[in-house]
N, C-alpha and C positions, 0 to 999 in steps of 0.2 A: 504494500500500500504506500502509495506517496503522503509524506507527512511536511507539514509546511513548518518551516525552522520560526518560531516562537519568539527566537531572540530579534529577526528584522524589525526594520520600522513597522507601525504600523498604521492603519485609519483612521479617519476622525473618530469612530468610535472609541477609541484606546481598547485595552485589552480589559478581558472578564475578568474581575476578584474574587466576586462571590455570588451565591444563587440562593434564591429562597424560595418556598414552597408555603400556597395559603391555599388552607382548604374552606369553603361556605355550605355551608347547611341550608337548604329549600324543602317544601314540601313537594317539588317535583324528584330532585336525586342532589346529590352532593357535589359541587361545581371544585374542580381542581385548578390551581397556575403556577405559572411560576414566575419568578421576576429575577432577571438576571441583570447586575450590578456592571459597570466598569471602571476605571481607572482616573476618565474622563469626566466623571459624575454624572453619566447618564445611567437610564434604565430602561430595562424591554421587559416587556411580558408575552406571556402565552398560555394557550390554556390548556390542562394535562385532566380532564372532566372525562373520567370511566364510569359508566352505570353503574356500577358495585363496587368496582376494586379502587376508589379514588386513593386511600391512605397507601394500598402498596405501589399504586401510580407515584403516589408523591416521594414516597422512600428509593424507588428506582431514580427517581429525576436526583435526589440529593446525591446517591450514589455515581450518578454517571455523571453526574457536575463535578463533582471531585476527579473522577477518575481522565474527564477528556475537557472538559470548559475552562476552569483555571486557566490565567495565562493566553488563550484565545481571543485572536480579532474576529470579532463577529460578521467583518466584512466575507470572510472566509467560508463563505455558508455552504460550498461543496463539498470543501474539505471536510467538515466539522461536520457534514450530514455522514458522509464515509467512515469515519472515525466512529460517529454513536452506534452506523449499523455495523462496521464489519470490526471495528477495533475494538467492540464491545460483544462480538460475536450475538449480538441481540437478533439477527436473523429473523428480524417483523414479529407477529403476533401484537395481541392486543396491547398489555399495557407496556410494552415496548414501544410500540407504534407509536402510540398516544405521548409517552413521554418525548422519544426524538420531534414531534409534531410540535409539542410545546415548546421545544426550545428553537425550531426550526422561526416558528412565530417569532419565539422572541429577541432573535437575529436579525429580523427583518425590520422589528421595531426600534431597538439600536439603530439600522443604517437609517432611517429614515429620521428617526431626530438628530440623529450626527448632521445628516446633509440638510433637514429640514424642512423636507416633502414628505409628503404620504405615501404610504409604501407603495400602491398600487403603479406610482410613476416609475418603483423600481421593476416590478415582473410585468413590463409591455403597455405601460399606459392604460387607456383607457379605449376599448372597443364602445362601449355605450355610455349615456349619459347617466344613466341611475339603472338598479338592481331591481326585478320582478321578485318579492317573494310570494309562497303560500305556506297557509298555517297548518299548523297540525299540533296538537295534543288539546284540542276543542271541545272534544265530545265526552270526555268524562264523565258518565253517567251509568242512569240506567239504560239496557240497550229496549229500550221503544222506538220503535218509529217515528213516532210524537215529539220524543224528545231529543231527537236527534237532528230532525229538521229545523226546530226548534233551536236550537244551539249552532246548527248551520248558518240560520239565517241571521241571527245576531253577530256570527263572525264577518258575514258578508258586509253588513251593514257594518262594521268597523273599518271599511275598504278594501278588504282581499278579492281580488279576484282568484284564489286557487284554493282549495282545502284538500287535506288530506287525510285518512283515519282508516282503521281497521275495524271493518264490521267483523271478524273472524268468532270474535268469543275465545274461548281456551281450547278452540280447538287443535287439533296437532295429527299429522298425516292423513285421517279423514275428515268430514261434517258428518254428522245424522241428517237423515233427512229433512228433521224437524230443524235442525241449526244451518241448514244450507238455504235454509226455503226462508229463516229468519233473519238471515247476513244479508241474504239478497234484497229483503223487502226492506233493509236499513237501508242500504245503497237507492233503493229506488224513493226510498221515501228523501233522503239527500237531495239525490238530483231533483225531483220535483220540486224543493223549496227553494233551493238557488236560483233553477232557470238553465236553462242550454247555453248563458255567454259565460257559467262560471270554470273555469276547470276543477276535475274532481280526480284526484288518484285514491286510487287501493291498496294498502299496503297488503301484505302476507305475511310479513315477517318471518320468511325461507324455512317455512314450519308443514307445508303440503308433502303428500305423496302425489306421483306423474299422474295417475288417476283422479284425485281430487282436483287439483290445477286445471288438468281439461276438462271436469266438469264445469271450474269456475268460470273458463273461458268460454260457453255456451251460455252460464247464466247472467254472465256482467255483459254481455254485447249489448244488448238494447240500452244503455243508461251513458254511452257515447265516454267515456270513462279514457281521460290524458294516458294513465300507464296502469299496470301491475305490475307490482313491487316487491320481487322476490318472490315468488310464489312457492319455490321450492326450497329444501334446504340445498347448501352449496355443496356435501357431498354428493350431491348428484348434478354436479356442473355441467358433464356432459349432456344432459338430457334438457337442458335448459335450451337449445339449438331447434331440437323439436319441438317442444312447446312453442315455442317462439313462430315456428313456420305455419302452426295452428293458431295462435293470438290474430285476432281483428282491431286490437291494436295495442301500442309500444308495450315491450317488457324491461323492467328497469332493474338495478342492481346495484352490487358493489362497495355498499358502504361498511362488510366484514372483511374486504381486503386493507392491507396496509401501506403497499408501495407497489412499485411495477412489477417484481417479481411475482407477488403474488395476484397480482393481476392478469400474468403473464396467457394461465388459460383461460381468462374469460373471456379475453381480447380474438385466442388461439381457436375459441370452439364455438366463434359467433353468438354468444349467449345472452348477449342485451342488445337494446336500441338506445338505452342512456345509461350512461355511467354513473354513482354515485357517491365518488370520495366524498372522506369528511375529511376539513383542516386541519381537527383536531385530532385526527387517526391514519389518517393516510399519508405521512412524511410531512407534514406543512406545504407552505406555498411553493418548497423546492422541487418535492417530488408529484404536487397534482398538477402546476403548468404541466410536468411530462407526461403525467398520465390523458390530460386535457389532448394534447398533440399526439399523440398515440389512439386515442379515440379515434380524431379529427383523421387519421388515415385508413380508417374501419368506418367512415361515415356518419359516427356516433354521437349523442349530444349531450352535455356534460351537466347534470342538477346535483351540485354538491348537498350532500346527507349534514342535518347538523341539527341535532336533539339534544343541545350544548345551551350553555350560558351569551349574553351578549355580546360575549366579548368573543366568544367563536364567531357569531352572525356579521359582527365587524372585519372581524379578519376573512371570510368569507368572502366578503363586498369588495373588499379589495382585492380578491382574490380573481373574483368575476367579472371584473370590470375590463382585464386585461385577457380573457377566455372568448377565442372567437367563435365555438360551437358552444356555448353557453347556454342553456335553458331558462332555466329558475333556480328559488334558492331555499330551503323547508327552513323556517325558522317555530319556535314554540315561544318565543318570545311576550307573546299574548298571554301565556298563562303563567307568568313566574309574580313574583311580590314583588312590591316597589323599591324595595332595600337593596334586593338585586344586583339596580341599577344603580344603584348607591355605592355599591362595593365596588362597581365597573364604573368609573365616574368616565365618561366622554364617550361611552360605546353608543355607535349608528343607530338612530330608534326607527321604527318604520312609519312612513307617512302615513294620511290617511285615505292613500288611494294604492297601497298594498306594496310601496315599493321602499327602497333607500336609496338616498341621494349618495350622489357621488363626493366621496368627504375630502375635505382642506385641512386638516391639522397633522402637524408631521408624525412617523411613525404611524401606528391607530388611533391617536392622539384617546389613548386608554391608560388610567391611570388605577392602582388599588388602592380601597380604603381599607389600610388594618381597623381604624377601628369596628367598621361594620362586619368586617369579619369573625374580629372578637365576641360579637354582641350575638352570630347567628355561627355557631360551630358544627360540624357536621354532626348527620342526624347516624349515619349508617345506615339506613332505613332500606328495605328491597322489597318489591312486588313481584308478584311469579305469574307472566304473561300465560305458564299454561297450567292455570288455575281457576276458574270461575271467579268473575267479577273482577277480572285486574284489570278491566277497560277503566273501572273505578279508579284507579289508583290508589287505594287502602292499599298502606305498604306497614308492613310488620318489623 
């Protein structure tokens, strides 16, 4: 491996000192970051936000900060990406992913207050003027029809034109009949309350057998439905090509890969029409421009996954703004506490006609507040998707 000699000069950023790690407790999941120091007296962040495993996210990041960040010009963001995966034999996986993604961020945000711009004018500028989000973690309820439409409409009317949710229930490899015929009539009861100009995706959360899947694809046709969303789990990646050739329309993916390696056979075995890295999982901004242009040569459209904190959604925005197969952007942002954003002081909020503006403050111009952190610690708290009622979010 090429290693970059430590002792040269280095960039306006100066070199790294020291890294710290803040964990925030939500009633949605427990948000992770990290904030990396320099020499220079600046400071970057990023966010290292695992569903469950945030505390050994955060122990992995202290660890690998010691062992490769010390001493580091943050301008070096190839190197230093090389380094956490192969000098740390970390070899992807999850909270591997997440932690190199965090720190990938918060290199980015270093160059951009060193120089003074918004990162986004670092990775390609700007292909559009502002970012299309849609929402998701909306429907939290009970699964009625009534009340689902209901809770649709009210998101619409906060300006989204997209939503997204999972009518599934706890199911897992099959439906019963009774639960297939009830998922459907949640979808059809959706669509009815939006209207045909809103987009609607399905998630699946890659929990199907190849059997369930194409039944789903006969029952979701009629309700004109933007993608399905994993339909299968990824051990069975290869059959995802077939399904695909049977879908009327997009099948989407990706956001349990972590870099291009592992992306390698979704790309290899035609198995989505959109790809969907997360920022905070899939190598940072370094490695999804490449998986973005990797797409872009497979015809593919890029709607990054991100069921994260604000301060992913920002870094996201910027991430997208320089992505020429670009989609949209999932944010859940609608449903987290005011404090939040308190903790994430200057993260991009969404307007109220579904999108975010294309931002002016250098770096993510994202700042943490310890003290709101102190005030809301993490809860540890987990829900079990394939459990009856975990559309609720009662988490134990």
């Amino acid at each position: 491996m090429l290693v970059v000699d430590r002792t040269r000069p280095t960039g306006p950023a100066g070199r790294i000192t020291h890294v710290e790690t803040l964990l925030l407790g939500t009633a949605w999941r427990d948000f992770g970051y990290v904030r990396v120091h320099t020499d220079q007296g600046l400071s970057g962040v990023g966010e290292i936000t695992h569903p469950y495993r945030v505390a050994e996210t955060a122990a992995l990041a202290e660890a690998m900060a010691r062992r490769h960040l010390i001493g580091a010009d943050p301008f070096d963001t190839e190197e230093i990406w090389l380094r956490l995966y192969q000098g740390d034999f970390l070899r992807g996986g999850d909270v591997g992913g997440i932690v190199l993604s965090g720190f990938d961020q918060a290199m980015h945000d270093l160059m951009g207050k060193a120089l003074g711009v918004p990162v986004y004018r670092l990775t390609g500028g700007a292909c559009r003027n502002r970012v299309r989000v849609y929402a998701n973690g909306w429907y939290n309820g009970e699964r009625d029809p009534a009340v689902f439409a209901a809770k649709a409409r009210e998101t619409v009317a906060k300006g989204y034109s997209a939503l997204k949710f999972d009518p599934f229930g706890a199911g897992l490899h099959e439906l019963s009949r009774a639960e297939l015929r009830q998922s459907v009539e949640l979808v059809g009861a959706v669509r009815e309350a939006i209207g045909p100009d809103v987009d609607l995706f399905v998630e699946g959360h890659a929990r199907f057998a190849m059997t369930t899947a194409s039944a789903l694809l006969r029952a979701l046709e009629p309700f004109d439905i933007g993608w399905l969303e994993e339909p299968m789990p990824w051990t069975h990646i290869e059959r995802y090509a077939e399904l695909r050739a049977r879908a009327p329309f997009p099948i989407s993916g990706g956001e349990h890969f972590h870099n291009r390696y592992e992306y390698k056979q979704l790309f290899a075995t035609n198995a989505v029409d959109i790809i969907q890295p997360d920022l905070s999982m899939a190598g940072g901004l370094t490695e999804v421009r490449k998986l973005a242009a990797i797409a872009d040569t497979h015809g593919v459209m890029v709607a990054p996954h991100n069921s994260n904190s604000p301060l992913c959604t920002t870094v996201s925005v910027h991430a997208a703004l320089g992505i020429p197969n670009f989609k949209i952007l999932e944010t859940f942002d609608g449903l987290l506490e005011p404090y939040v954003f308190d903790a994430v002081r200057g993260a991009l909020p969404v307007t109220a006609d579904g999108h975010v503006e294309i931002p002016t403050a250098p770096g993510f111009g994202v700042e943490l507040d310890d003290d709101v952190f102190a005030e809301h610690p993490p809860t540890h708290r987990f829900w079990n998707m394939f459990s009856a009622g975990w559309e609720k979010r009662n988490r134990t």
